[in-house]
C-alpha positions in Angstrom: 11.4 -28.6 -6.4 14.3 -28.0 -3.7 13.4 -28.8 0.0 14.1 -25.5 1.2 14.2 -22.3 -0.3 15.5 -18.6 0.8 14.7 -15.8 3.0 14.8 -12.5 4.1 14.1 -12.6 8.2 13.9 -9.9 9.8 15.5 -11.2 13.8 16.1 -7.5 15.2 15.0 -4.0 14.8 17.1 -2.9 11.3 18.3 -6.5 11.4 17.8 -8.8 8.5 19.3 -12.3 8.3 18.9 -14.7 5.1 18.0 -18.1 6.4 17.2 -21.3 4.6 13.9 -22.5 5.3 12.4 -25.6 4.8 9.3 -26.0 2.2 6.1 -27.4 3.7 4.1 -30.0 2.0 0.7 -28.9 0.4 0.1 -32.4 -1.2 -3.1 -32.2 1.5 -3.3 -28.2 2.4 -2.3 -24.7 1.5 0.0 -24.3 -1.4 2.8 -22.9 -2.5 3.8 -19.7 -4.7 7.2 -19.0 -6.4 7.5 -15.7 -4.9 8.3 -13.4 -8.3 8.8 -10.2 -6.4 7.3 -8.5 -3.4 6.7 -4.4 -3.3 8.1 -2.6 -0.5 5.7 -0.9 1.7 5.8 1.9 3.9 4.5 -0.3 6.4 7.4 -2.4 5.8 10.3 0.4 6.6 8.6 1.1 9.8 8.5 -2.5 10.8 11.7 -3.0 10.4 13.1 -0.8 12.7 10.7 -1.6 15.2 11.2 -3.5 17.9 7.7 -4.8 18.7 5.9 -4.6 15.2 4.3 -6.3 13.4 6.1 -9.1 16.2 8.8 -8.9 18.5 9.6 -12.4 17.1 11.6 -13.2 13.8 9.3 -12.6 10.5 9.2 -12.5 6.6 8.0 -8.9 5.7 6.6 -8.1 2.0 3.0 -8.2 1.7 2.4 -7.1 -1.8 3.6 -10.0 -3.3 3.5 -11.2 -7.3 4.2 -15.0 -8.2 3.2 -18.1 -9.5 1.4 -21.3 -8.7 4.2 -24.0 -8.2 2.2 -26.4 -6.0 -1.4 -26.3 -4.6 -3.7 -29.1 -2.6 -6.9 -30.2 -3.7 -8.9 -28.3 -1.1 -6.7 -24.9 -1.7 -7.4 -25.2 -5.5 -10.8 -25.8 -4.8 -11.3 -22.4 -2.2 -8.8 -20.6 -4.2 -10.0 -21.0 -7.8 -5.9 -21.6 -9.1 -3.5 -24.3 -10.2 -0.5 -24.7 -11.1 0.9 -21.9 -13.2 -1.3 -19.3 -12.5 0.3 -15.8 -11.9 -1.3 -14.0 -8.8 -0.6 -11.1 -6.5 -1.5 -11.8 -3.0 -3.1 -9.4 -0.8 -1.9 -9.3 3.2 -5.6 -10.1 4.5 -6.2 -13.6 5.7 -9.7 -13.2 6.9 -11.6 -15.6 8.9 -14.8 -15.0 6.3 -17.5 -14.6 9.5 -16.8 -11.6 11.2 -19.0 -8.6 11.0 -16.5 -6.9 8.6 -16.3 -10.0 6.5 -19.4 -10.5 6.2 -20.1 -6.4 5.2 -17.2 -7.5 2.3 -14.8 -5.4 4.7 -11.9 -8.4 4.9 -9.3 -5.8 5.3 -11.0 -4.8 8.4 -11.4 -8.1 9.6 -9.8 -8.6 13.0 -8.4 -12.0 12.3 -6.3 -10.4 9.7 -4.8 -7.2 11.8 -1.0 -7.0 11.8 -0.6 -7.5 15.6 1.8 -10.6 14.9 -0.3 -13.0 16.6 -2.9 -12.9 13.6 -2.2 -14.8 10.4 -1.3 -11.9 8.0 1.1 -11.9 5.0 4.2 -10.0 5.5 3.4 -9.8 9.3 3.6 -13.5 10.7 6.2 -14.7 12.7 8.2 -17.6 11.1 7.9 -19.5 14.5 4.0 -20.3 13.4 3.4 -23.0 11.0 4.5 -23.6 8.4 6.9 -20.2 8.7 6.9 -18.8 4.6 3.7 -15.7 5.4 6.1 -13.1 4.1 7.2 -12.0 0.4 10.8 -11.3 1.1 11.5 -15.0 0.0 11.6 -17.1 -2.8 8.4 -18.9 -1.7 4.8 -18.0 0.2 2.9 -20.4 1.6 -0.9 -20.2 0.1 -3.4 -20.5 3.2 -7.1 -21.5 1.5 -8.4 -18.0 3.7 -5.5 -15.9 1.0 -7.5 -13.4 -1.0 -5.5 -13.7 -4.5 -5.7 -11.8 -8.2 -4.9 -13.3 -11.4 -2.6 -11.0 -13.3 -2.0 -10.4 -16.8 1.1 -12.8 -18.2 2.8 -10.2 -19.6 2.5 -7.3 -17.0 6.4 -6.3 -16.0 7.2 -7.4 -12.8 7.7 -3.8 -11.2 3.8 -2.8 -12.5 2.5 -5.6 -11.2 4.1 -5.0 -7.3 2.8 -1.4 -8.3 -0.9 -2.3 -8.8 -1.5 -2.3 -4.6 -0.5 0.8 -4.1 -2.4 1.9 -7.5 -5.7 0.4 -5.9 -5.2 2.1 -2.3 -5.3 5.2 -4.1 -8.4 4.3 -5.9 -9.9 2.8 -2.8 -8.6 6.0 -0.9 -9.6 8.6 -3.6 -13.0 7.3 -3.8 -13.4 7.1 0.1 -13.0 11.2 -0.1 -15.8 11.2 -2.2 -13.9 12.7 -4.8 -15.3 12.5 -8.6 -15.6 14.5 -12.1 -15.3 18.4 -11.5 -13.7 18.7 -8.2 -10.5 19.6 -7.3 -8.4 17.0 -5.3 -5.6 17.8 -2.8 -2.9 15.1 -2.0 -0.5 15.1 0.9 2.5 13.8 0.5 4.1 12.8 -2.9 5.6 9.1 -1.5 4.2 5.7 -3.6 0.5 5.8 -2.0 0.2 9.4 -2.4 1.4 9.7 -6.0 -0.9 6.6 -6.1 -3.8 9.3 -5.2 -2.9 11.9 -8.3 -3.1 9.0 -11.0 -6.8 7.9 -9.0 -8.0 11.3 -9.3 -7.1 12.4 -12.5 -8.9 8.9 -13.6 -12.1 9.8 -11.4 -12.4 13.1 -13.7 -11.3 15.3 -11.0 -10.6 18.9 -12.8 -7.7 20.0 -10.5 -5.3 18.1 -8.2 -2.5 19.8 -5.8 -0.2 17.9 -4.2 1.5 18.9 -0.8 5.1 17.7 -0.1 7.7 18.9 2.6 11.6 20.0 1.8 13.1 17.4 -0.3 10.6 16.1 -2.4 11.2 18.3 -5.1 11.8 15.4 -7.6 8.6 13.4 -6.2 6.7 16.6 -7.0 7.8 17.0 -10.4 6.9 13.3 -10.9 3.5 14.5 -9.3 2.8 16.8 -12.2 3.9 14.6 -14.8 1.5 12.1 -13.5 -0.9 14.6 -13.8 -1.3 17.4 -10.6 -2.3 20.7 -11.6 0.1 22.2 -8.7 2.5 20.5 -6.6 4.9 22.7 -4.1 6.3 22.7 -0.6 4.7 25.9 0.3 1.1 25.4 2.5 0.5 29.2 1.7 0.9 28.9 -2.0 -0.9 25.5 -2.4 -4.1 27.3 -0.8 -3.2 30.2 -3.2 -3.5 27.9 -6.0 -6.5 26.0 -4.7 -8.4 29.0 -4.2 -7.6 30.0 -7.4 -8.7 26.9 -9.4 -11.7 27.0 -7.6 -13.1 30.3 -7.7 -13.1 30.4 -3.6 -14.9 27.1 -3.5 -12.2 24.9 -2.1 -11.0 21.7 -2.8 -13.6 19.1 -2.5 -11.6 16.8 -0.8 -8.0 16.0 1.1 -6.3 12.9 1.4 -3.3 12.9 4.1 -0.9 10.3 3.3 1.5 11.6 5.4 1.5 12.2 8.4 -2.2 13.0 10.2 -1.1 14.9 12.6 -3.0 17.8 14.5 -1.4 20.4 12.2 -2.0 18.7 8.7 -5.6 17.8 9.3 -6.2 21.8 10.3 -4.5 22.8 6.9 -6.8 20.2 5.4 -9.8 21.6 6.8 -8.6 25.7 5.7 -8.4 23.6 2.3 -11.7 21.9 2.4 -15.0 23.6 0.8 -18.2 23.4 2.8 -19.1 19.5 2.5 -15.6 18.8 1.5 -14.1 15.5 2.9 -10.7 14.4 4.5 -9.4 10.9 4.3 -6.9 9.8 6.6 -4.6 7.3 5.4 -1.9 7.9 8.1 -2.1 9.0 11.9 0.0 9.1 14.7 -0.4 7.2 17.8 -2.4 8.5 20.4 -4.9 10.9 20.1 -5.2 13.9 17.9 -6.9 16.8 18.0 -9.8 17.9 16.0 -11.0 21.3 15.4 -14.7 20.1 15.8 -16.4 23.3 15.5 -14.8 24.1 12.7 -15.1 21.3 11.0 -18.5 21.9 11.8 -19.0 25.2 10.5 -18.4 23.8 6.9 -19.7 20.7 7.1 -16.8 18.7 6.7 -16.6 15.0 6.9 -13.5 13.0 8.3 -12.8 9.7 7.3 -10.2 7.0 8.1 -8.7 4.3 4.9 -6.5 1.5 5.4 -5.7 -0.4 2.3 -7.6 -0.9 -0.6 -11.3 -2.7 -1.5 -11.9 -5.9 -4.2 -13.2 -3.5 -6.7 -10.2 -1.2 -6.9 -7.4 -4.2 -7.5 -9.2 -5.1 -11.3 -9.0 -1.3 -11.9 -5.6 -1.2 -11.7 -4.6 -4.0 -13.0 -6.1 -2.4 -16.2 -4.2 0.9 -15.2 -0.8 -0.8 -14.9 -1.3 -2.6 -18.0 -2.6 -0.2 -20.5 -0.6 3.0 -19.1 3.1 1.2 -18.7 5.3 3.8 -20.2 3.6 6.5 -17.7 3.8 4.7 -14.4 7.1 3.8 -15.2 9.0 6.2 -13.1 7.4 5.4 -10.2 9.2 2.2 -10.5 12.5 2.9 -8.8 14.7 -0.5 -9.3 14.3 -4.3 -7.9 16.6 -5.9 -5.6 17.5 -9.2 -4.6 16.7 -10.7 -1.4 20.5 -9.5 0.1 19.4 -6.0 -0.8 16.3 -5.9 1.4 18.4 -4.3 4.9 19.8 -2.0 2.3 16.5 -0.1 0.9 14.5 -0.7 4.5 17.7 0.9 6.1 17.9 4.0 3.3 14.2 4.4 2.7 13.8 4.2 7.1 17.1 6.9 7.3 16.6 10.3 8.8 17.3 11.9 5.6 15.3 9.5 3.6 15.9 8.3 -0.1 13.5 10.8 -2.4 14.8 9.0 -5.5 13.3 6.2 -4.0 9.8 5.6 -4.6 8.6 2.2 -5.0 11.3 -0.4 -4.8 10.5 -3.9 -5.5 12.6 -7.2 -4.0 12.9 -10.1 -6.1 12.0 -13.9 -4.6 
């Protein structure tokens, strides 16, 4: 094994250097995974033309990362359950385990894990703290004994198994909006998590799903309906129309805003919503936003926030990726080397976006 090994660094907002980096030694510690590729993540886009997120300082980004075992310590083995040669993907959280959330089997809440940049997080660490490889824009990941990891099928294509996060937020999402056999489902926004949503709900039974995009995502929306959304349009009015329509007057049951949460989506959400319907927020703007609280009231509506997914949705779809391949295929949109990473942040961060672009993958 060489004593160093590439990277992607992020140094400056939209700036991206490749550095060598040295490789720690895990003969006593931690361990070390032969990055096979890392999914990119909204979060990551946003991050990287930030200034102050997830740190001011240089960092690795790529937090849904798929690799291999190539070295691991006793103790690491031991907390971990891996050696050598096992194939894992590697969830962002590093939780401390004896927190509140933690303890409620809430890691992703847990506050030693948040991506402030002075929190040990995958994709979100600065390279300045010990021993520097937390992100999956490189060719290898250092394996703290807090990493919460998955074994993965051997034979799962690389771009599936970068795809199974964002498949298990939408389960973990869908779910959280209480949605289930009968209802009908609305989406908001066709990007990776959201077309994540439509496969969740057509796999929790629902009987009718309509997905919401803006200008521009015409192609995304016709993906949307071959993934298996009743209705999928541009137009608020004419989504409602159809809504109304599936339902006999009822409503949708439940709305899940992966776009934007602002004031204005979240009242179109509620004119959506049935009485007793529910509305998970998967995005939201900073500051406050404001609620329509008697009306929300007058139906009987429940708002809910989600932020990544829970243990029991990442098995799911695993199972999803695997057994429906040829179908989630198309939401696989290409895999880049570790050169191309300031290329798809830069196009997918642009003003005019990249719709072609759904969920890009970088290879370690």
């Amino acid at each position: 094994m060489n004593a160093e090994c590439l990277a992607a660094v992020k140094v400056a907002p939209s700036t991206m250097e490749l550095r060598r980096l040295p490789l720690p030694d895990v003969r006593r510690a931690g361990g070390l995974l032969r990055v096979e590729a890392s999914g990119v993540c909204g979060a990551d886009v946003s991050w990287y033309a930030s200034g102050a997120l997830p740190s001011p300082e240089p960092v690795i980004l790529g937090h849904h990362v798929v690799g291999t075992v190539e070295a691991i310590s006793e103790p690491a083995a031991a907390a971990l359950g891996l050696a050598p040669g096992d194939r894992v993907l590697v969830e962002e959280y590093l939780p401390c385990g004896t927190c509140v959330p933690c303890r409620a089997g809430e890691p992703r809440l847990c506050p030693a894990s948040a991506p402030t940049g002075d929190t040990l997080r995958v994709g979100s660490t600065p390279v300045s703290v010990g021993p520097g490889l937390w992100g999956g824009y490189s060719q290898y990941l250092y394996l703290a004994e807090r990493a919460m990891t998955h074994r993965l099928p051997p034979d799962l294509p690389t771009q599936l198994a970068t795809l199974v996060f964002p498949l298990a937020n939408g389960i973990t999402w869908v779910r959280a909006a209480g949605a289930g056999p009968g209802d009908c489902v609305v989406v908001v926004g066709p990007g990776q998590m959201g077309l994540s949503c439509v496969v969740a709900a057509r796999a929790a039974g629902a009987a009718h799903v309509a997905v919401l995009g803006r200008a521009g995502d015409e192609a995304r929306l016709a993906l949307a309906e071959r993934l298996g959304a009743h209705h999928a349009t541009t137009d608020p009015g004419e989504l409602r129309r159809a809504v109304a329509d599936a339902t006999g007057g009822r409503m949708a049951a439940a709305v899940v805003d992966t776009a934007s949460g602002a004031a204005e989506t979240i009242d179109l959400a509620a004119d959506l919503l049935g009485f007793g319907g529910t509305l998970a927020l998967a995005q939201w703007p900073a500051g406050r936003t404001g609620l329509d609280l008697p009306g929300l009231a007058r139906k009987r509506l429940t708002v809910t926030t989600v932020r990544g997914r829970d243990g029991a949705a990442i098995p799911a779809a695993i199972d999803l990726a695997a057994e429906e391949a040829a179908r989630f295929a198309p939401l696989c949109s290409g895999i880049v080397d570790l050169a191309g990473v300031h290329d798809v942040l830069a196009a997918l961060g642009s003003a005019a976006g990249r719709a072609d672009l759904i969920h890009v993958s970088v290879r370690g």
